[in-house]
N, C-alpha and C positions, 0 to 999 in steps of 0.2 A: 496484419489486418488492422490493429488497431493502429498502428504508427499509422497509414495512409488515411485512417478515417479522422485523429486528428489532424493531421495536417490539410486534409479536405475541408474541414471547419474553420480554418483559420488559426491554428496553433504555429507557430513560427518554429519552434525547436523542438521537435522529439528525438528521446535515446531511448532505444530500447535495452532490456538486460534479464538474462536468465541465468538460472540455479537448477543446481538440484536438491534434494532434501525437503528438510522442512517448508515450506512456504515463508512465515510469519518469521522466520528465525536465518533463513536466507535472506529475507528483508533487510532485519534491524542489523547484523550480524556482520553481513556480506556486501551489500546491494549501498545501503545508505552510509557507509564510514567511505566512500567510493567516490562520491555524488557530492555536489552543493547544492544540494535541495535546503528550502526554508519549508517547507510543507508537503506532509505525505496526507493524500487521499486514500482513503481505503473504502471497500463496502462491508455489508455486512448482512447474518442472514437474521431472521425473525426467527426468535425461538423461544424457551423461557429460561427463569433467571439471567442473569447478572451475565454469567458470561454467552449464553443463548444472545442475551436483549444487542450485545455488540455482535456476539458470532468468535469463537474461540480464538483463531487468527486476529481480527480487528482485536480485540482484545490486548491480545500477547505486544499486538505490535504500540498499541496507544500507550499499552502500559512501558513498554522497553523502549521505546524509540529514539534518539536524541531531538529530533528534531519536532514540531510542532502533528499533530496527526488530524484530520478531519474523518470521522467516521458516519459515512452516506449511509441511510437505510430505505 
């Protein structure tokens, strides 16, 4: 669903890619040592503290990630 919706928008290349396990740790781990990405998007949820304010995931992965992270709220 999302591949079709960006590409309906005008996005020229989507890959899509699934895991099992952790989320945040199939990301950095699995997902991105795979890929030639310069920048990973993530969201995040509203919560409190430090790792609330990014969202535990967002978090894990800004903090591990090789590549550059934008974290959306």
């Amino acid at each position: 669903t999302y591949q079709q919706y960006a590409l309906a928008h005008g996005v020229k290349e989507v890959e899509t890619y699934t895991g099992e396990g952790d989320v945040a740790e199939v990301i950095v781990k699995t997902i991105l040592p795979n890929v030639t990405a310069d920048l990973l998007v993530v969201g995040s949820n509203d919560k409190k503290g430090l790792i609330g304010y990014f969202g535990s995931h967002a978090a894990y992965i800004a903090k591990n990630a090789p590549i550059s992270v934008m974290v959306v709220r």
